[in-house]
Phi, psi and omega in degrees: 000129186277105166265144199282153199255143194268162199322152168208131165349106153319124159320131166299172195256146178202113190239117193268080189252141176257158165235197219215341191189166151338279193294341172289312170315337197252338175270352150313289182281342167289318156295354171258351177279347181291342177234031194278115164236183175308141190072008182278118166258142162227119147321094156260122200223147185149171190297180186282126171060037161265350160124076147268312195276331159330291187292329139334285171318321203288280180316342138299310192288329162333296193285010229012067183263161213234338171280128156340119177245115155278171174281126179262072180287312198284318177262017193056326190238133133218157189256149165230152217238107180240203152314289189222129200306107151313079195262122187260114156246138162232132206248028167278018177258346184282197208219328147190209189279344162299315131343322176282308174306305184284344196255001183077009183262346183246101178216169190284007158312328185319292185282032124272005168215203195237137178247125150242148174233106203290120198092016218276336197296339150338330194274144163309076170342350159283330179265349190234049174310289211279113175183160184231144202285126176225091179269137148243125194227127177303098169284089193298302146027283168308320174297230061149308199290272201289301197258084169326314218244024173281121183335323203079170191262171163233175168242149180204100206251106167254148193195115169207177138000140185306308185306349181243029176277332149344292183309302188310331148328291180306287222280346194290308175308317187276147213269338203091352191291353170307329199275317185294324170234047167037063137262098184267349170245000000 
């Protein structure tokens, strides 16, 4: 008798992109918001001021939203009106994923837009699996060397699921030249 050896969890799909600023990080998410689909989550993770809210701005004006995007720290959610509906979240006051669930931010509105979620790592990882992950970490190095009073580069390490290899796709073309002559889509 033969037994099957058992399934096993595809490796995530992973892609390293460097930025150089603000506005690149931010012309980095508007080209990936071009492959943006209904039901789509991104993980936004990193330390405090490496541009979770940068790659947020970038990836709205990408969907085309036409309202300022701020960090929705105080009210936790905010929706913006694109290409496709836009859900911001910042879960860094939660305590976990029940405080998310009982608070309204994870429902079936969802899945007729795009969620970032800022902090996601707040989240149980059972409740939040199919989403594709956008760690940004800060090269204190790069800042440091030539310029002290330089933003730094960032790394924007993405790694999801087979359903978000589109991006990884999307993000494997881009050159930055969006950032440099203020084309961000």
């Amino acid at each position: 008798m033969t037994t099957a050896a058992p399934a096993e969890t595809p490796a995530p799909l992973r892609l390293d992109i460097r930025t150089t600023s603000s506005a690149e990080t931010r012309a980095l998410a508007a080209w990936l918001a071009d492959v943006a689909e209904p039901g789509d989550r991104l993980a936004l993770l990193g330390t405090l001021g490496a541009g979770k809210t940068q790659f947020a701005k970038g990836f709205a004006a990408g969907l085309g939203v036409a309202e300022a995007v701020t960090s929705p720290s105080f009210t936790l959610m905010a929706e913006y009106e694109g290409r496709l509906r836009l859900f911001h979240q910042d879960l860094y006051r939660l305590a976990g994923a029940a405080e998310a669930v009982d608070g309204g931010l994870l429902d079936e509105r969802q899945d007729d837009g795009v969620t970032l979620s800022e902090w996601a790592d707040r989240l149980d990882a059972p409740v939040d699996i199919e989403r594709l992950d956008v760690r940004i970490v800060v090269d204190e190095d790069a800042a440091t060397q030539e310029d002290p009073g330089a933003e730094g580069e960032r790394v924007i390490q993405l790694a999801g699921t087979p359903r978000y290899a589109r991006y990884l796709a999307r993000a494997s073309t881009w050159t930055g030249d969006a950032a440099r002559t203020g084309d961000a889509a």
